[in-house]
Structures are given as C-alpha cells and as structure tokens.
N, C-alpha and C positions, 0 to 999 in steps of 0.2 A: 598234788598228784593229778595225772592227767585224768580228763573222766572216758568212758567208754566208747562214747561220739569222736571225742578227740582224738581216739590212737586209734580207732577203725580209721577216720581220716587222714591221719598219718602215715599206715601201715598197711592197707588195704587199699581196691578198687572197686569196693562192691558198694552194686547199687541203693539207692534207697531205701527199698521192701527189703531188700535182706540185712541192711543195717538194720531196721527197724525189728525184724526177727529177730536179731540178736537182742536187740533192746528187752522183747519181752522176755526172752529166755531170763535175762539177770533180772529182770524184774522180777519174776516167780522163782526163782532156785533155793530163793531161802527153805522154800517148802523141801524142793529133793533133799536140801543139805541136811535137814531135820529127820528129814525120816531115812537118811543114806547114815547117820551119823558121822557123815564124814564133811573133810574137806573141797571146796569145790573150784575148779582154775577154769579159764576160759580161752583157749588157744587157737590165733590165728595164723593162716601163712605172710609173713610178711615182703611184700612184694619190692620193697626198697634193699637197695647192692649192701650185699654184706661181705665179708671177710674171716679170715681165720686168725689164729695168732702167724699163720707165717704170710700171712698176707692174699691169702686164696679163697677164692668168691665161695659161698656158701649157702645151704636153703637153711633159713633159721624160721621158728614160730615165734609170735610173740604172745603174753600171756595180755590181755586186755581187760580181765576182771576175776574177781575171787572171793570169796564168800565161806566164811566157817560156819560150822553148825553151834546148835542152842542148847544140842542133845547130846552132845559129846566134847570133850578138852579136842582144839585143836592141834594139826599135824603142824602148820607151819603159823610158827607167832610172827613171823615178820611179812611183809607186805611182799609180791613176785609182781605184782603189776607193774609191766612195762618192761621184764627184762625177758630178756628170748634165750632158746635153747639150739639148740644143733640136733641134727638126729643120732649121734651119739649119745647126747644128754636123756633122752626120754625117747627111743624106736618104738614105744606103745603109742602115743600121741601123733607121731609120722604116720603107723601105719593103720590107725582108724579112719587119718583124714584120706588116706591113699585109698583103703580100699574098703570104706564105707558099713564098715564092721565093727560091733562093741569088740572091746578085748579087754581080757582081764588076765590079771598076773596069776598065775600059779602058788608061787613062793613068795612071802614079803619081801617086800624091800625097807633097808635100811635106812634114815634119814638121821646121821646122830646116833642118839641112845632109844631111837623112836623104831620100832617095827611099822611098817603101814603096808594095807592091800590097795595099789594102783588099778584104776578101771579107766579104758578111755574111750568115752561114747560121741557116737559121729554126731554133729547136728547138723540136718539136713532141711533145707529149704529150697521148694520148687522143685525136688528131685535131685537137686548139690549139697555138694556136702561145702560147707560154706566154714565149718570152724569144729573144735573137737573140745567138748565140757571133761575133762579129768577128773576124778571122782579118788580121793584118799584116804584109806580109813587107818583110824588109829587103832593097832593091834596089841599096844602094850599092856592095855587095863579090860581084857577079858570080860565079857558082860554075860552072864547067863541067858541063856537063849528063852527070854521070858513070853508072855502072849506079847508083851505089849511090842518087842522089837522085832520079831516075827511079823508081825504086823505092819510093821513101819517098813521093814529091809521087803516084805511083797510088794509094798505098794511103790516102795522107789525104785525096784527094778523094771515092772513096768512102767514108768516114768519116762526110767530111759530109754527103754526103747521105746516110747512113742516121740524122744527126744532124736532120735534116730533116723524115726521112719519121717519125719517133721510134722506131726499130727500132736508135737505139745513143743510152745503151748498152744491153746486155741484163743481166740479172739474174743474173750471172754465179755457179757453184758455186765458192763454196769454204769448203770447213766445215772445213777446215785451219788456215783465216784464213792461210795461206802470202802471202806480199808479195808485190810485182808488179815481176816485170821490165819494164828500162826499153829505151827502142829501140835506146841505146848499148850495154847488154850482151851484145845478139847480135841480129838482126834476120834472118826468114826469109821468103820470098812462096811460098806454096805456090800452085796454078793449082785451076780447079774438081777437077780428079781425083785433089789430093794430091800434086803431082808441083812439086819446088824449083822456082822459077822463078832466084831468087834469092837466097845467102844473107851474110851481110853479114862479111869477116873474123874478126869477132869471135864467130859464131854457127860458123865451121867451126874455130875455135879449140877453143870450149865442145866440139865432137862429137868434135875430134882428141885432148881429152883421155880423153873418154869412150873412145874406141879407135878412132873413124873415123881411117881412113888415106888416104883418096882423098875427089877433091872430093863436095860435093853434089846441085848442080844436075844435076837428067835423074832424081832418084833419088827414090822414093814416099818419101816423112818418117818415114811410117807405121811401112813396113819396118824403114829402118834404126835407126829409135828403137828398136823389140822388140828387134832383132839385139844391142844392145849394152845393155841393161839386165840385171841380175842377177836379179833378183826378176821371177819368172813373172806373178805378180799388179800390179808395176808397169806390167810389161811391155802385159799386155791390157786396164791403166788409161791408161796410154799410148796406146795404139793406136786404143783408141776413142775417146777426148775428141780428136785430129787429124780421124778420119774422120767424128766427130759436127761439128766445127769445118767442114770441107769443105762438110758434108750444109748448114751453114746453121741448125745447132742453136746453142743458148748454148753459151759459150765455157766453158772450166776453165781451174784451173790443176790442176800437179800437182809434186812434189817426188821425183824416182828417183832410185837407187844405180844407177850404173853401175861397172866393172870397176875405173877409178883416179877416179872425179869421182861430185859428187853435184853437180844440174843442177836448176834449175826452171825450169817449160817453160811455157806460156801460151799458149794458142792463144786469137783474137778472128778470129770468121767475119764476112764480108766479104758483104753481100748489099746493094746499091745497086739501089732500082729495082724489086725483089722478084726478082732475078737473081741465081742463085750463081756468082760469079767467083773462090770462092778464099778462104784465110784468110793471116791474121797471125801468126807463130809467133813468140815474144820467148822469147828462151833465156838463162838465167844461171847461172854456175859457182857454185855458193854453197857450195864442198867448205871450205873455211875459216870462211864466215861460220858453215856448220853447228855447227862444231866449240864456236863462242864462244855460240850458241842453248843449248845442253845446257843452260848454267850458268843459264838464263832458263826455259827448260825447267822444270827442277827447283824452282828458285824458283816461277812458276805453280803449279804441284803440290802443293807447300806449303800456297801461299795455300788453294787451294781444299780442301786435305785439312785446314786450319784451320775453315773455312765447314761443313764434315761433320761434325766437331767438336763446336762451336757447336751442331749444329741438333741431334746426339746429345742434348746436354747439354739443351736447351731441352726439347726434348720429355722426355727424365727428369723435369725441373722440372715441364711441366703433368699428365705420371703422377701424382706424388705431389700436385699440388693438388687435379686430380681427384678422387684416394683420399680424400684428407682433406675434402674437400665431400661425399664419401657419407657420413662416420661423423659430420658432422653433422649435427645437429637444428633447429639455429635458422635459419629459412627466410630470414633476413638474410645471413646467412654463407655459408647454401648460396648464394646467389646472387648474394655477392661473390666466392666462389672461383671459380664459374662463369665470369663476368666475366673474372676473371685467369686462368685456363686458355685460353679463346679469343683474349687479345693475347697469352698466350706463343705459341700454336699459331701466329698468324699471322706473328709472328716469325722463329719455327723456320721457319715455310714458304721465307719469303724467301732465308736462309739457304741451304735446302735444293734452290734454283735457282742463287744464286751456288755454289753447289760443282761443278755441274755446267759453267759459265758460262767459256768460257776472255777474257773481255772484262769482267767486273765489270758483267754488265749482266740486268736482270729485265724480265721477259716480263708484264705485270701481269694479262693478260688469263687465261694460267694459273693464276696468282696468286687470282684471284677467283671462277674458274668453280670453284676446288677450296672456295675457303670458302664459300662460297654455299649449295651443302646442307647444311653444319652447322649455320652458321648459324641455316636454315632451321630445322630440326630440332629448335632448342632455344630457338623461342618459347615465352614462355611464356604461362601461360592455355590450352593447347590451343588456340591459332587455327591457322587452317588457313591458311598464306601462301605466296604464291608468290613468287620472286626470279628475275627474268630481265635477262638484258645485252642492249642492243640499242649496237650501233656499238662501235669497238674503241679500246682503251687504247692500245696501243701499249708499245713497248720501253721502258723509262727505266735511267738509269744508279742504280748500287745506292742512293747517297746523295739520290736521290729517293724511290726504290723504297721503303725502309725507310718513314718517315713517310707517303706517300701508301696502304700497305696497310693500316697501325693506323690510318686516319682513314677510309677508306673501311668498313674492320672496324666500325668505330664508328659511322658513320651506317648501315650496313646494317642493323645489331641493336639500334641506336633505332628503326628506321621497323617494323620486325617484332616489336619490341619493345613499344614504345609506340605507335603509330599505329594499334590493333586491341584491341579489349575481348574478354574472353575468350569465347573459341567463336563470335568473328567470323571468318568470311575475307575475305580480300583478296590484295593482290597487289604488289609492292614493282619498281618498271622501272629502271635503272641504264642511262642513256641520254649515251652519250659523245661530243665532238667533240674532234677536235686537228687542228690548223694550225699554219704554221708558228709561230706569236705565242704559243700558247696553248693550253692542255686543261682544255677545261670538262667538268664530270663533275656531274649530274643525280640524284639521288636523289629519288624519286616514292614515293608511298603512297597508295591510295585510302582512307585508313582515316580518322579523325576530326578529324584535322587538330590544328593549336595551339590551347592554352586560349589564350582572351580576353588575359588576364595576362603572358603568359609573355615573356620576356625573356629571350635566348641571352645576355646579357652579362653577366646578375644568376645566370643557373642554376648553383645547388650541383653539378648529376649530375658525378659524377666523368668520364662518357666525354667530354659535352661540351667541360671543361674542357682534357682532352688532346687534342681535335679542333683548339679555337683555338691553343692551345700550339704543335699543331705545325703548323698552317695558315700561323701569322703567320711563326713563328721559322723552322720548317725549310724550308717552301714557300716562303713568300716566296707566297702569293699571297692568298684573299677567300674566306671560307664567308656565304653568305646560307639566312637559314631562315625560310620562307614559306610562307603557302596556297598550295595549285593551284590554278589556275584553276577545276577541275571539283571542289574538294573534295582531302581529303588533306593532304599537307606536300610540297613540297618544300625539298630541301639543295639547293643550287648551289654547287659547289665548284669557284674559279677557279684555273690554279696555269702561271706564264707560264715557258716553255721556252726562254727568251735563255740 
C-alpha cells in the first residue's frame, strides 16, 4: 500500500508545509478516532484527468489515509486507501472541501447491515482548506450516554473544529521524542482554570499509583501532579506545560518519576472558536515499559558514540592530507589533495550531525551553511565569489543525507571553481524547492558559462563523474547542466522523496 507522502505526490500539487500538515494531522488522529468512537478517512482533491464510466472528465477525491478507533468495533474492515469517490458518492465530503464548513448528516446512512453518523470536517491550513478528515460512527451497538463518552464525544468535537479552523494540530514540544499516550491509557478533561472535570478509571489508576489516594475531580491537575513528583524540576516542568496547556499554548509532553511509578503525561489544549475551554490530559504508566527503553537507550548511545567516532577519524584523515598538500610542490597534487580534504570534511560533517541526532536524520541546510565558506575561501585564481542559499533543504534521512552533501559539495566548488577566470567576481545562488513529490536543488553562477564542446557524459573531471554516480545510484533521481538564462551555468539537481 502506498504511504501518505506517496499519493499526496501522486494526486495533489500541494506544497511542502501543507503536506507536512497533513502529515501531523494522521499522525495525531488516533487520538480524535478514540475519543470520536468513530472511523476516520482522509480526503483529498485529486488533481490528475479522470473519467466516468462513459468516458467523461470528472472531479474525483481520493482518500489518502484512514484510521479506526480503539474505542469502538469499526465502520469499514477493509482498507479505502487510494480509491476515490465522485460527488455523487459522498456530496458531504465535496461540500466541506467547497465551502469550508463541518457538516454532519442528519439521518444515518447505510453501509451494509451497518447504520453509521457521517461528519465531514474541513482541514484548513494557512487559511485553505487543503483536504476534508470524514469522521463515521458506528450507530448499530447503541452505547449509553455514560460520563466517560460524554467526555470523549466534547472533547472530539472541539478537535474538530480546531481541525477546521487549522489551530490542530499544533507543533507540539518534544525534544525527548517521548511516545504518545493513547486515550485508553488514562484520559483526563481539565475546565479552562485547570480544574478535573473528568478523569477516566484508568487515569486515577496511573495517580493512585503514583500515590494519589482520593479521587480527582474538583482538584487543580496542576497541584496534585507537583505534590507527588520527586524531582523538583519534574515537578515545575510539570506544572507549567498543564498551566501553559490551559493558557491555550502548544501542547507537551513530559516523562516524571514519581514516588512508586514513572508516568507520561500529555497535555493537548482545547481552543474551538478562538475560546479557551480547557485541555486534554492523556496519562500513561510506563513504570515497566521504562525499564525495557534502558536496553534501547543504550544501544541509541552506541550508535551515535559510533557516528563521533567516525567523524573523529574522518577529520584525522583530512589533517593529515591537508599536511601533506602543504609539503607539496607540484600544483597537480596540491590540488588533488585539496579536493580530497573538502569530501572527507563534508563527510565528517554529516557524521558529525548524526551523533548528535537521536533519529538517524540530517538537517542539510546546516549541512551547507557550514561548508559554504570554505568552500568559498578556497577558490582558486583569487576570484572574489559569493555563495548564498535562498529557500530551504529541509531534513532528510541519513542514507539520503550522505550522497546528496558530496554532490551538492561538488557542484558548489565547480561553479566557484570553474565558472570564474581568475580575479573575476561573481556570485554562486543555491536556490531550493521541495514538495511533497520532489526536491529540486538549483545551482546558478553568473560566471562564463559552458564551453561550446562540453559534454557532462564524456567529462573526465573526477568530481563530475562522482556527481552522476551518485545522482543516478544513490538518489535515484536527474542532474541537468545548462546555460542560464541571463549567462552562467546552471546544475539542476532532481532527487524524488517517495
């Protein structure tokens, strides 16, 4: 099955930021599905020529993710991911995306032997409405309208509408990467002042172990969390991410020792409407799963104290080529070692991010603002060149990371390289776009542009040669090398992110 990334790239033209929107949304919905009891679909307009059965163009959605709940038997057992509707099929889903309004069914609809309530909530990013979350509840097995689903059906309809207004989700802290509790682990409704409304068996379990002795409800969250944490500093990391959760700020999580349990707690604030009513507090015992993290813990640690290692070592290696490029004489050599000093260097760098990296993932845009004045610095000819980034690279996983900085390394210090006669200046622009499909990366030079002759497929340059190497093999995507328009060269380097 396709993943999420994939069939926005297939089926849509939307930018990055608003893929990535979408990203979080499915990344937190387990939570709406939980407390919505329902089913959850993810509908986009899909921009590719479609047709009918008689052969007549058509606007069709396509469903790009879907999600059942934990708390209820699902609506659909089979998989909808990747097949599309017509607005005949579903005119609720048409016209939430059209005109930016929840809508909910009146009457069930049938599915089968299955009654279900259809809801279809806009999701709105940057002020668009960019795709429409479907929302299904199963109507067949009647549930009494107990505190605890009371509870859960408030706090998921203002969900959605802050799924609407696009103020959920938020850009939530956590530089722990700490997991997320689910709404079956413990489930708590705090009121705008901090005060329980609500808290779900399982959530006064998780406090009774911690040491609460008496119920919740009536009692600030705030307090009794401090009261029973050990660590002072848990304690007023605690107490503010509740009261910042309340205030209507982004949400956190956090991970406290308390006296017999260690507990992660999660607060998500509740603001429908631009009104603060209150947050979501999801609690989990994790006193055991802790215990079994150390052993992963430690392994992590490894890793990365491998990757410090590495970039130690790397860098010895371009010390000593360095040295050795001074004590020579033959300006061949000098400026073959030079060469090989700047790909170990840009190596080691990579490296020297994954150590820090608890996710195996490199930042490329630090990546290149660090080599860029070296780079710079060791034109040769004396030209006076400038190297500026305009637009951003974005995150990529290491096994992109790797080959996309030696090739980028390598068209930077061609075009500053070669694209300038000595005691010329000019100016070198790294001009970047990514989507969800794709990251095109632009290398520009005002300098002389291509001989007449030349041929990137015939060229002996040794950097050349490791540019296509790794373009074709490791990217997996297309280097073109061309005039500018205005004079210069430009690189166009294509490299597609399925």
């Amino acid at each position: 099955m396709s993943t999420l990334s994939e069939l926005l790239a297939e089926h849509t033209e939307l930018i990055g930021s608003a893929g990535a929107h979408l990203q979080r949304v499915v990344a937190e919905w387990q939570l709406l599905a939980d407390l919505s009891f329902a089913d959850l679909q993810l509908w986009v307009h899909s921009q590719r020529s479609t047709s009918d059965a008689h052969g007549e163009g058509g606007t069709q959605m396509v469903c790009v993710a879907q999600c059942r709940p934990n708390t209820a038997p699902t609506v659909f057992p089979t998989d909808v991911v990747g097949t599309s509707i017509a607005v005949d099929d579903n005119p609720q889903v048409f016209g939430a995306l059209a005109s930016g309004r929840i809508l909910r069914e009146e009457d069930p609809t049938w599915v089968g032997s299955v009654a279900i309530r259809r809801e279809a909530v806009p999701v709105r990013f940057d002020g668009a409405v960019i795709a429409v979350l479907a929302r299904a509840i199963n109507l067949t097995q009647p549930r009494l309208p107990s505190p605890l689903e009371v509870s859960y059906q408030d706090c998921a309809n203002d969900l959605c509408q802050m799924v609407s207004e696009g103020s959920f989700p938020q850009h939530e802290g956590n530089p722990r990467g700490l997991s997320t509790p689910r709404v079956g682990d413990g489930f708590i409704r705090v009121d705008e002042h901090g005060v329980v409304q609500y808290a779900s068996p399982n959530a006064l379990s998780a406090y009774h172990r911690m040491g609460w002795n008496s119920e919740l409800g009536g009692n600030d969250l705030a307090d009794v969390t401090v009261s029973l944490l050990t660590d002072p500093f848990e304690s007023e990391e605690a107490a503010a991410m509740l009261r910042a959760a309340v205030a209507g700020e982004a949400g956190m999580r956090i991970e406290a020792d308390a006296h017999r349990a260690t507990v992660l707690i999660r607060a998500v604030p509740l603001r429908p409407r631009d009104t603060l009513v209150g947050a979501v507090i999801l609690v989990r015992d994790v006193t055991e799963v802790k215990r079994r993290d150390l052993a992963l813990i430690s392994k992590d640690a490894t890793i990365r104290e491998i990757h410090h290692r590495v970039k130690n070592n790397l860098q010895s290696v371009s010390a000593l080529l360095r040295l050795q490029a001074r004590r020579t004489s033959n300006a061949e050599a000098k400026q073959a070692l030079g060469e090989a000093v700047r790909r170990v260097a840009s190596i080691a760098l990579v490296h020297e991010l994954l150590s820090g990296s608890v996710d195996e993932e490199v930042d490329l845009d630090v990546v290149i603002d660090q080599l860029v004045p070296v780079m710079a610095d060791v034109a040769s000819g004396g030209s006076q060149v400038t190297v500026r980034r305009v637009g951003k690279i974005g995150v990529l996983k290491s096994d992109l990371a790797m080959p996309m900085v030696m090739v980028l390394t390598e068209l930077i210090q061609n075009a500053v390289e070669h694209g300038f006669a000595p005691e010329q200046s000019g100016r070198v622009l790294i001009d970047t776009s990514r989507s969800t499909r794709e990251l095109v990366i632009t290398v520009h030079d005002n300098g002389n542009g291509l001989p007449d002759d030349f041929d990137p497929a015939k060229s002996d340059r040794l950097g050349l040669q490791i540019v296509h190497t790794l373009v074709q093999i490791e990217l997996a995507g297309h280097l073109e090398l061309r005039g500018g328009p205005h004079g210069g060269t430009e690189a166009v380097l294509t490299v597609p992110l399925r």
